[in-house]
C-alpha positions as a LaTeX table, in Angstrom:
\begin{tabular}{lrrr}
\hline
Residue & $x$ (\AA) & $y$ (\AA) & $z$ (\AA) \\
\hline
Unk1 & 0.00 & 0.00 & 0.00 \\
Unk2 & 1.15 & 3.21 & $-1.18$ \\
Unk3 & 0.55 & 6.95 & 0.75 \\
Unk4 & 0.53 & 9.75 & $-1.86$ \\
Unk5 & 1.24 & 13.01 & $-0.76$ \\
Unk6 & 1.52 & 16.38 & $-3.51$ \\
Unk7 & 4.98 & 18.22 & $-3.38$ \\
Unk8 & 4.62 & 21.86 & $-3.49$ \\
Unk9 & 7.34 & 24.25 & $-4.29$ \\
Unk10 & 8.14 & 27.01 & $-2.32$ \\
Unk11 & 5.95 & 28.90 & $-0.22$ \\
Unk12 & 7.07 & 32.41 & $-1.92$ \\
Unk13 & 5.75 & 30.43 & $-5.59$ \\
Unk14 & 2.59 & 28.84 & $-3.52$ \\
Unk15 & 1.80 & 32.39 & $-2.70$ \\
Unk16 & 2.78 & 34.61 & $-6.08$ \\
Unk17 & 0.25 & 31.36 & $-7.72$ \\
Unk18 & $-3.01$ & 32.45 & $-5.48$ \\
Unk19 & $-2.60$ & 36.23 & $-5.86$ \\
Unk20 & $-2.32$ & 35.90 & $-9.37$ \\
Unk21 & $-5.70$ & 33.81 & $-8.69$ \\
Unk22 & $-6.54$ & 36.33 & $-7.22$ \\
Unk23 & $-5.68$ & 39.10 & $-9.72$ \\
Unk24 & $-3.64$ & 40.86 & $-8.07$ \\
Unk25 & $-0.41$ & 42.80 & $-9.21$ \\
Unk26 & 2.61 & 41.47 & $-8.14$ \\
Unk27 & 6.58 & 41.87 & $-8.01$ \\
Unk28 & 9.34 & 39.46 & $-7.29$ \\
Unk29 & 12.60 & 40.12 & $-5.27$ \\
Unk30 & 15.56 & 37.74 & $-6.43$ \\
Unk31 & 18.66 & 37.70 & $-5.12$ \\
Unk32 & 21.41 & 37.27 & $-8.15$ \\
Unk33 & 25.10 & 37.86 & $-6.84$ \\
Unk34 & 26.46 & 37.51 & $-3.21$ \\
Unk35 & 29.90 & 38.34 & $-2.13$ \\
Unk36 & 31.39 & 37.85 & 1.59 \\
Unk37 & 28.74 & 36.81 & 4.29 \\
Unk38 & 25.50 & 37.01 & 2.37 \\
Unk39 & 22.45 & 35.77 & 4.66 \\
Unk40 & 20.40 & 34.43 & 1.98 \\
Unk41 & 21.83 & 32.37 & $-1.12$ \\
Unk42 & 21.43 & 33.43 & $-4.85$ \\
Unk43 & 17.93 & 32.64 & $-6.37$ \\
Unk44 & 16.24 & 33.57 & $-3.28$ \\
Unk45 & 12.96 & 35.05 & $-3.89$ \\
Unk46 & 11.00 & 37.70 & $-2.06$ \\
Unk47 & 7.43 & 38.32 & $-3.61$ \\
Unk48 & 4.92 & 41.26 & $-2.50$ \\
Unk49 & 1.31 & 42.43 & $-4.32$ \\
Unk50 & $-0.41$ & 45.48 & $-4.85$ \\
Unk51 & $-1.59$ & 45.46 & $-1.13$ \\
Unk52 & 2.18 & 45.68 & 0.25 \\
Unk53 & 1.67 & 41.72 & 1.46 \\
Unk54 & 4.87 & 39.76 & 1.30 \\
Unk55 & 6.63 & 35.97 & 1.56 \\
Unk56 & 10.06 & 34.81 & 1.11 \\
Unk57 & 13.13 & 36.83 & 1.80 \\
Unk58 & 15.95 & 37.77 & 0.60 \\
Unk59 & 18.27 & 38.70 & 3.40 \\
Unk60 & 16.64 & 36.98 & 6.45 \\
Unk61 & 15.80 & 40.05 & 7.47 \\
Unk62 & 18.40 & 42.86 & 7.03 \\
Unk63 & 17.34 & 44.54 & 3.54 \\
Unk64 & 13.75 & 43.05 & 3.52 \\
Unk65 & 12.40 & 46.89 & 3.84 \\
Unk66 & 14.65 & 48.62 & 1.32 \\
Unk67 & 13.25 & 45.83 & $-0.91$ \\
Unk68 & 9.81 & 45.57 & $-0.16$ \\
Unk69 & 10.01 & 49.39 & $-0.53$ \\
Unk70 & 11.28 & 49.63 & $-3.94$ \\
Unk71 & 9.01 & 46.24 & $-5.14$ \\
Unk72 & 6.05 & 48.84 & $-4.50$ \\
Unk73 & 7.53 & 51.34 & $-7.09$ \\
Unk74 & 7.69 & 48.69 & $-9.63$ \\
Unk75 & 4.42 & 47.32 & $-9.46$ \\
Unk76 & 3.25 & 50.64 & $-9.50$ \\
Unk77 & 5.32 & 51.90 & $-12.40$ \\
Unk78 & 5.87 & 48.53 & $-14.32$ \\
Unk79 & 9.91 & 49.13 & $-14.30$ \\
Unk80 & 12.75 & 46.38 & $-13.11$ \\
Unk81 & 15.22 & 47.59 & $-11.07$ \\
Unk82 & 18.78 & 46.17 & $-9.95$ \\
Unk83 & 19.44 & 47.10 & $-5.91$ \\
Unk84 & 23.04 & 47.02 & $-4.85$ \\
Unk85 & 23.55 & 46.67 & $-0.92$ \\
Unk86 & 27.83 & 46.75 & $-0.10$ \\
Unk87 & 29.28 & 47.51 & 3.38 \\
Unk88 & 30.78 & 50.61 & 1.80 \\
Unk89 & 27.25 & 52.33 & 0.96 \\
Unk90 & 25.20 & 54.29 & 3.56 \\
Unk91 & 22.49 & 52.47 & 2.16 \\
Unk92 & 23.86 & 49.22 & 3.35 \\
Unk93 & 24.40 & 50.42 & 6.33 \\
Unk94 & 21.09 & 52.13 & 6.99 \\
Unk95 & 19.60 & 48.48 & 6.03 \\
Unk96 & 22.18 & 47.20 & 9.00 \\
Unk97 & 24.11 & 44.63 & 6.25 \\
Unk98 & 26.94 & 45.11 & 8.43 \\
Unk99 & 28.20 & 41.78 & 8.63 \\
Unk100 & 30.70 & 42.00 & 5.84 \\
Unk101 & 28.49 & 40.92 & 2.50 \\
Unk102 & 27.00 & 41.97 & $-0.38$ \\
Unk103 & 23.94 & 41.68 & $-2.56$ \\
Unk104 & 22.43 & 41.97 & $-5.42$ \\
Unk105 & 18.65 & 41.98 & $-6.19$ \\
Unk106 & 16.62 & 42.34 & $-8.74$ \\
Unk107 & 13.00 & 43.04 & $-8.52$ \\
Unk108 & 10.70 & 43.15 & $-11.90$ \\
Unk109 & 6.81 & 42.66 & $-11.95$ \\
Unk110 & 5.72 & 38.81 & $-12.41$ \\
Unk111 & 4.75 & 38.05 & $-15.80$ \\
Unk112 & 1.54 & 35.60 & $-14.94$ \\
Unk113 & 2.16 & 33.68 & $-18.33$ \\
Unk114 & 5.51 & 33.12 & $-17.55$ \\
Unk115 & 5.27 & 32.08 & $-14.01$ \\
Unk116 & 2.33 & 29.58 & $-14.93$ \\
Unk117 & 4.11 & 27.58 & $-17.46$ \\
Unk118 & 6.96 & 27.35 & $-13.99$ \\
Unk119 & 4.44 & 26.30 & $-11.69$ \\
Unk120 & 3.14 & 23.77 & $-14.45$ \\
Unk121 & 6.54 & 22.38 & $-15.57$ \\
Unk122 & 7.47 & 21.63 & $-11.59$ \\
Unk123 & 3.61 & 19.98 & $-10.85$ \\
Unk124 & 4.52 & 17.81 & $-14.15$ \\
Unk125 & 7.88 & 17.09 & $-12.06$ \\
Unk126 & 9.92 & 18.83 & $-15.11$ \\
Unk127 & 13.24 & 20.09 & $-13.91$ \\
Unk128 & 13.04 & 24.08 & $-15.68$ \\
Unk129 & 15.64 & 27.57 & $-15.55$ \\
Unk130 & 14.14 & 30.89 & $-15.98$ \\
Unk131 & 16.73 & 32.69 & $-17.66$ \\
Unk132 & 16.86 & 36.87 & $-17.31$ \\
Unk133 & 18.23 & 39.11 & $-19.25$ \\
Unk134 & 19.02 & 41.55 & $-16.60$ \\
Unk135 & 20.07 & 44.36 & $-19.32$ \\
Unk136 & 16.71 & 44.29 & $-20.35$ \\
Unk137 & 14.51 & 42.24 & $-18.61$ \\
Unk138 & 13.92 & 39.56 & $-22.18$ \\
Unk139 & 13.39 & 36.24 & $-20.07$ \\
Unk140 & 13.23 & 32.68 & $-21.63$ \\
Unk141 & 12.62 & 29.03 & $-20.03$ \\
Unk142 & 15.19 & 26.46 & $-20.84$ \\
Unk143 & 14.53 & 22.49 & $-20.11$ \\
Unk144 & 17.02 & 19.91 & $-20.43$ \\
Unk145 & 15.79 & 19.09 & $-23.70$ \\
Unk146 & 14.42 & 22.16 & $-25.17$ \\
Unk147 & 13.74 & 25.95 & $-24.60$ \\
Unk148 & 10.63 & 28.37 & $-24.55$ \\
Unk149 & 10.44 & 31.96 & $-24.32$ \\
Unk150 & 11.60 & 35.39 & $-25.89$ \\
Unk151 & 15.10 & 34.87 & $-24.54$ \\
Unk152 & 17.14 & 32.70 & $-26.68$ \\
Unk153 & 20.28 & 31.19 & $-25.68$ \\
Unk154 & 23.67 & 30.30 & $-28.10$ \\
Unk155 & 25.02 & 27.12 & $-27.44$ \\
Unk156 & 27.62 & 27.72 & $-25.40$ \\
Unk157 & 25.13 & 29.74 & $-22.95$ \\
Unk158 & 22.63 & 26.83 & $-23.32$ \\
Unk159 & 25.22 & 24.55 & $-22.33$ \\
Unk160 & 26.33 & 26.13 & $-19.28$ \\
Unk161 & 22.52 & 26.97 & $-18.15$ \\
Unk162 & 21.93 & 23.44 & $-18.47$ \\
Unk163 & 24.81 & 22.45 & $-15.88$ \\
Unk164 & 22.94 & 24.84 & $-13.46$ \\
Unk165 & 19.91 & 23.40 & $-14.15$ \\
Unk166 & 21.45 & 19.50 & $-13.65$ \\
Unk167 & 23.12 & 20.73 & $-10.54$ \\
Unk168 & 19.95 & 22.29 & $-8.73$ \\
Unk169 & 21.68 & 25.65 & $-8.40$ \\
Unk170 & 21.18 & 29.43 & $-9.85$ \\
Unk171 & 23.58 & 32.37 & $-11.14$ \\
Unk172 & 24.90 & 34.98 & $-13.49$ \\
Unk173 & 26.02 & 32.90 & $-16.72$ \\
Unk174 & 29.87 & 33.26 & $-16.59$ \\
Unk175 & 30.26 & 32.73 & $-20.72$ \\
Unk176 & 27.23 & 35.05 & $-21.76$ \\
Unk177 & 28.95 & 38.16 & $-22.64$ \\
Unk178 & 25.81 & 40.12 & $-21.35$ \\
Unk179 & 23.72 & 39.86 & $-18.04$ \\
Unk180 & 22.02 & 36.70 & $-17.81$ \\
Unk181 & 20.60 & 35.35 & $-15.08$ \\
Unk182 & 19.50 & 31.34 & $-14.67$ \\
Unk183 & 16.85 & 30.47 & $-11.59$ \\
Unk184 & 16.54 & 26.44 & $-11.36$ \\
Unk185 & 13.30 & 24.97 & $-10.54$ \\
Unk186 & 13.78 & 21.25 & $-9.56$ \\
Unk187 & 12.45 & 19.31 & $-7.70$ \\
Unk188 & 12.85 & 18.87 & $-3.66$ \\
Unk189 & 16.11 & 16.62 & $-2.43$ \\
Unk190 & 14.25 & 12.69 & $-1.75$ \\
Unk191 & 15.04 & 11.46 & 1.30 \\
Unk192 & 13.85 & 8.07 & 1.84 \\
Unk193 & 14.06 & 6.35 & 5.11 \\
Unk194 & 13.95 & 3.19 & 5.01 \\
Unk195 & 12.25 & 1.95 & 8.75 \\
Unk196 & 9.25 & 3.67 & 10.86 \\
Unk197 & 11.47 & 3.74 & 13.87 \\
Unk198 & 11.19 & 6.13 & 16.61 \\
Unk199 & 14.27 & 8.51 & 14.91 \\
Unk200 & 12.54 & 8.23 & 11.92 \\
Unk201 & 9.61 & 9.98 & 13.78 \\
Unk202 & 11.49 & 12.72 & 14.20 \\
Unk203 & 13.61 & 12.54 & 11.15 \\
Unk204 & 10.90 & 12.88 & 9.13 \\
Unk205 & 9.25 & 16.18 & 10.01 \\
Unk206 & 12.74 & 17.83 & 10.21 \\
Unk207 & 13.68 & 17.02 & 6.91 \\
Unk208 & 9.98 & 18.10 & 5.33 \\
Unk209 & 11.12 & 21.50 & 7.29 \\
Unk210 & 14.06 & 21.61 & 5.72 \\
Unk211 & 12.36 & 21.44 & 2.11 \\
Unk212 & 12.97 & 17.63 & 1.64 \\
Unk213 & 10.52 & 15.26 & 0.02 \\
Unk214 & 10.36 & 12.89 & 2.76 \\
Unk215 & 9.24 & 8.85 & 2.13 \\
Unk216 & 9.20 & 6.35 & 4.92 \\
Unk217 & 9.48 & 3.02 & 3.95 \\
Unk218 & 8.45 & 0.02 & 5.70 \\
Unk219 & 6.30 & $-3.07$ & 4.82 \\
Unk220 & 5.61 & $-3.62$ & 8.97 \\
Unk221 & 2.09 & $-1.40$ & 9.23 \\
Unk222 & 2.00 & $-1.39$ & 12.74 \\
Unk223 & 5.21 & 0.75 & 12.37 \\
Unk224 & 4.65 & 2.48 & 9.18 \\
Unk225 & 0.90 & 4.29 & 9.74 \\
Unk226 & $-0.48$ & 7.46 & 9.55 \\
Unk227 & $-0.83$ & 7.70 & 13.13 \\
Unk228 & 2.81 & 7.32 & 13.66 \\
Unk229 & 3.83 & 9.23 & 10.48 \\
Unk230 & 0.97 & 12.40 & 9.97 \\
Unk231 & 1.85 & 14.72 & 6.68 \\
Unk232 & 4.20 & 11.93 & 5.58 \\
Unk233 & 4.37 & 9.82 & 2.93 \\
Unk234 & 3.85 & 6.09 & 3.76 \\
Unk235 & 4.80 & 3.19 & 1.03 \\
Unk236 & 4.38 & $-0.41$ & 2.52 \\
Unk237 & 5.33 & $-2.59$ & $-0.23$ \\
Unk238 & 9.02 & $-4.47$ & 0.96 \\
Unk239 & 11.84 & $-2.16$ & 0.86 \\
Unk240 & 13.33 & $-3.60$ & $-2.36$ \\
Unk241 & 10.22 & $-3.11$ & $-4.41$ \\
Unk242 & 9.65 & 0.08 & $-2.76$ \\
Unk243 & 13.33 & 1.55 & $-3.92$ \\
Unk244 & 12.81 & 0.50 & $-7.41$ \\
Unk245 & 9.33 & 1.63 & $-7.70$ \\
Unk246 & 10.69 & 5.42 & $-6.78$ \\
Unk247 & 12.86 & 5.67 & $-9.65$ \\
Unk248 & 16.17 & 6.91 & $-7.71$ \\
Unk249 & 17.92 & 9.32 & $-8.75$ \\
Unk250 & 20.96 & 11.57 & $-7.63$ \\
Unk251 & 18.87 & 13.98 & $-5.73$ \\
Unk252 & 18.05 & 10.94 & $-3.45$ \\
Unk253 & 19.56 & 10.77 & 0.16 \\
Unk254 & 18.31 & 6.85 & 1.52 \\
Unk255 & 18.46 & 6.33 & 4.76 \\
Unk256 & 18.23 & 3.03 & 6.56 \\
Unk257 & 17.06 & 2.70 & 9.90 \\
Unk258 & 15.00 & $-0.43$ & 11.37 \\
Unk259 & 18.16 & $-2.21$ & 12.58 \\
Unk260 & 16.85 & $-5.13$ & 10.68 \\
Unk261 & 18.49 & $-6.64$ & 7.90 \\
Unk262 & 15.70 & $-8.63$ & 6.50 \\
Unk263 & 14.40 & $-4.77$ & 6.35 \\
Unk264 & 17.36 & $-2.98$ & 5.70 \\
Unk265 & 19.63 & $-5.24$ & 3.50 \\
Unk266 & 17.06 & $-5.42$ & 0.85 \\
Unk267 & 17.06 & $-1.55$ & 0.70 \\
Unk268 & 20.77 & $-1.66$ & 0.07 \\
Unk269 & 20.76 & $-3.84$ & $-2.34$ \\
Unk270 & 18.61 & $-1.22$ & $-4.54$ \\
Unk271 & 20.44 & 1.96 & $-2.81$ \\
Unk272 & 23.65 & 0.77 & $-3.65$ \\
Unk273 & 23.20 & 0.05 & $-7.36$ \\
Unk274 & 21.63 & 3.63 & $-7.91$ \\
Unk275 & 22.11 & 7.50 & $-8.45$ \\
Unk276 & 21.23 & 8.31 & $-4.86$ \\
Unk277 & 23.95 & 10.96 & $-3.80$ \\
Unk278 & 23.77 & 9.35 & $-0.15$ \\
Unk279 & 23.34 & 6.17 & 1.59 \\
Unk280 & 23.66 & 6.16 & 5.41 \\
Unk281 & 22.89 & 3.28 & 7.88 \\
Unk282 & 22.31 & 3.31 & 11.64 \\
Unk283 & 24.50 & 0.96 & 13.41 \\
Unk284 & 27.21 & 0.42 & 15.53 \\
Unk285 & 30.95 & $-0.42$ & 14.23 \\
Unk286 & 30.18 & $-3.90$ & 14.93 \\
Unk287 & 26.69 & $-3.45$ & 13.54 \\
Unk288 & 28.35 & $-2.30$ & 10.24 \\
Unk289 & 30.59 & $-5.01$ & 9.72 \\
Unk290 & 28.79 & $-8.01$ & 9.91 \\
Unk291 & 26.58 & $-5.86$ & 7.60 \\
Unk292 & 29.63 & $-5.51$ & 5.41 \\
Unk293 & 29.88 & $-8.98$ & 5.34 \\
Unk294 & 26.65 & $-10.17$ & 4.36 \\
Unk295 & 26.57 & $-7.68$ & 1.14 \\
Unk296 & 29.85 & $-8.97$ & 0.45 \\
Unk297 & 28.44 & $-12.62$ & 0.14 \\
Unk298 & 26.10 & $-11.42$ & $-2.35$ \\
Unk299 & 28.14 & $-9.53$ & $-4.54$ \\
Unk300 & 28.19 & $-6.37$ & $-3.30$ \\
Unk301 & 31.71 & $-5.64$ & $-2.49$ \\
Unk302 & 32.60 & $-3.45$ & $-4.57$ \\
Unk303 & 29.79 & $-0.39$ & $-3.55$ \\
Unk304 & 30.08 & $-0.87$ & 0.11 \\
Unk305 & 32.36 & 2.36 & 0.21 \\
Unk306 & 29.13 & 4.31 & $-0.88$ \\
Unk307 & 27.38 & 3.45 & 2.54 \\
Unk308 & 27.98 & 6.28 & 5.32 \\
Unk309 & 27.99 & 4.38 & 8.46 \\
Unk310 & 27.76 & 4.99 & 11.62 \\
Unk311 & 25.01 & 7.31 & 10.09 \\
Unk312 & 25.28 & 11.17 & 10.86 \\
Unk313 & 28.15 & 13.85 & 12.01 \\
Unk314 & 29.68 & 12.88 & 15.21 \\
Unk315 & 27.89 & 15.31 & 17.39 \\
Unk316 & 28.19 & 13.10 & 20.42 \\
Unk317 & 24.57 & 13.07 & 21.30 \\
Unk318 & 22.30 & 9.70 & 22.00 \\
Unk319 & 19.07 & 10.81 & 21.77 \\
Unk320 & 16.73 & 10.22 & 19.11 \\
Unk321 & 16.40 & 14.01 & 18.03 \\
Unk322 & 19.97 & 14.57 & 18.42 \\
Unk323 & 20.50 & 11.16 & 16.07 \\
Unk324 & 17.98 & 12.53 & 13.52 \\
Unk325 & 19.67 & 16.11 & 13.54 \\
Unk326 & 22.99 & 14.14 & 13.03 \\
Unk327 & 21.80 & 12.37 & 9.87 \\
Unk328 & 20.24 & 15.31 & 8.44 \\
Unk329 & 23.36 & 17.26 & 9.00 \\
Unk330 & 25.41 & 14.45 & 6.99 \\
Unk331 & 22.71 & 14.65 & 4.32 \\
Unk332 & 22.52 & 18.21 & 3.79 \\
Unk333 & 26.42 & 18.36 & 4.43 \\
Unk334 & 27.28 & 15.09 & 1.52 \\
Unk335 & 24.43 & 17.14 & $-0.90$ \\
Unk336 & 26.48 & 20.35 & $-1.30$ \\
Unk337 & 30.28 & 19.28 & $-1.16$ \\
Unk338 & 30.21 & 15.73 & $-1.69$ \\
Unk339 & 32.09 & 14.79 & 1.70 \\
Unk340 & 30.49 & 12.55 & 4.14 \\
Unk341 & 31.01 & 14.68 & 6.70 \\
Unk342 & 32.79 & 12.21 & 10.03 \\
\hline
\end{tabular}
């Protein structure tokens, strides 16, 4: 038995969707370059209507004024503008970014044709760029097998959009030769964790909270239940048919928890064979290697260096929560430089 949930994108796109339900006017806020300490990453989006209501952010905090400021004066006059915040300017310092960085942001009015086809393309689960000319505001959609829009890209710009695109990530194109700007859409890092264990319980939620597409896999019902898992998604089938059924790829983090290796080994034995980007498995040392040594027997030598076990940063806490913040630590740690983290 399989629990469907829907996975929305973020709550700043949820919200720009219903006001332009509702007709309203509305601008969006986008971060584009950082330097130094930055707050807030580049793509970051703050969006605000007609009625001076706002959600997202683009500084955590220390610019959202100056921005939701000058976001009124282009929905009202219809013109993009580039806002430049550096420690050097009084500006900067009158919006308190004091703490060494810099941004750029760009705020244009939200073109409602252009954001639908983004909202469609990521409830169709299509991976999609919007691409910005920030000279003069041209924009264009690029897929990774074709390309939509007024904005057309040559191939070497393509090319390099596309590696943003693959990689999940958002910026300035370096070979464009003019301002252009790529913001990935794609879909929310998988993590599947594979047993409805108590750390799972609390695993879960935190990694839904920190954007994550969260699946909990196990086949034992009195574990794996909506009671015990609310607002998650459930799948029941054995571990092995579950893992092949959800198509892994390499924004998958799998996660193996029941202790039980008629549960967990037939996970592995998927997880190991695929794109995931990590694989972690609770467990002592000693747990590990008799582990080891029954994936060995069945042929699985050679990927056992792929499994991160012990699972999580050494924190040094024992406690369920402080395991799950452990593992999601590793996950979010392995997912942006590749290092497991110990």
């Amino acid at each position: 038995m399989v629990n469907k949930s829907a996975v929305e994108p973020g709550e700043e796109l949820s919200q720009l969707a219903r006001w332009q339900q509702e007709g309203k006017k509305v601008a969006i806020a986008t971060v584009v370059r950082t330097w130094g300490s930055s707050p807030r990453p580049v793509g970051s989006h703050l969006v605000m209507n007609e009625d001076g209501a706002f959600s997202g952010s683009v500084s955590g905090g220390c610019i959202e004024a100056a921005v939701i400021g000058e976001a009124q004066q282009v929905i009202e006059n219809g013109r993009a503008r580039m806002m430049e915040f550096n420690i050097s300017d009084n500006q900067a310092w009158e919006v308190r970014l004091t703490c060494g960085g810099s941004v750029h942001v760009y705020v244009d009015t939200v073109d409602a044709q252009i954001f639908s086809s983004l909202l469609h393309a990521y409830a169709d689960k299509r991976d999609v760029a919007l691409v910005t000319n920030l000279e003069d505001g041209v924009k264009g959609r690029i897929y990774s097998d074709s390309e939509e829009g007024d904005l057309r890209l040559n191939v070497e710009q393509l090319d390099e959009a596309r590696l943003l695109l693959g990689a999940g990530r958002s910026g300035v194109l370096s070979q464009a030769g003019e301002e252009l700007f790529v913001r990935s859409y794609v879909q929310p890092l998988r993590v599947i964790i594979v047993g409805a264990v108590h750390i799972a319980q609390i695993l879960a939620p935190m990694a839904m909270l920190a954007g994550c597409a969260v699946t909990v896999v196990d086949p034992r019902t009195a574990f794996g239940n909506a009671e015990r898992f609310p607002d998650i998604t459930l799948n029941n089938d054995w571990p092995d048919d579950a893992l092949e059924a959800l198509a892994i790829d390499n924004q998958t983090a799998i996660v193996t928890l029941s202790h039980d290796p008629k549960i967990d080994d037939p996970a592995l034995q998927v997880a190991l064979k695929s794109d995931a980007f990590y694989i972690g498995c609770l467990g002592s040392k000693r747990t590990h290697a008799m582990r080891v040594e029954r994936l060995t027997e069945i042929g699985l030598g050679d990927y056992l260096g792929r499994i991160n076990a012990p699972v999580g940063i050494r924190l040094g806490g024992r406690a369920a929560a402080e395991i799950a913040i452990s593992i999601l630590a590793e996950v979010i740690r392995t997912r942006y430089d590749g290092k497991d983290g110990k």
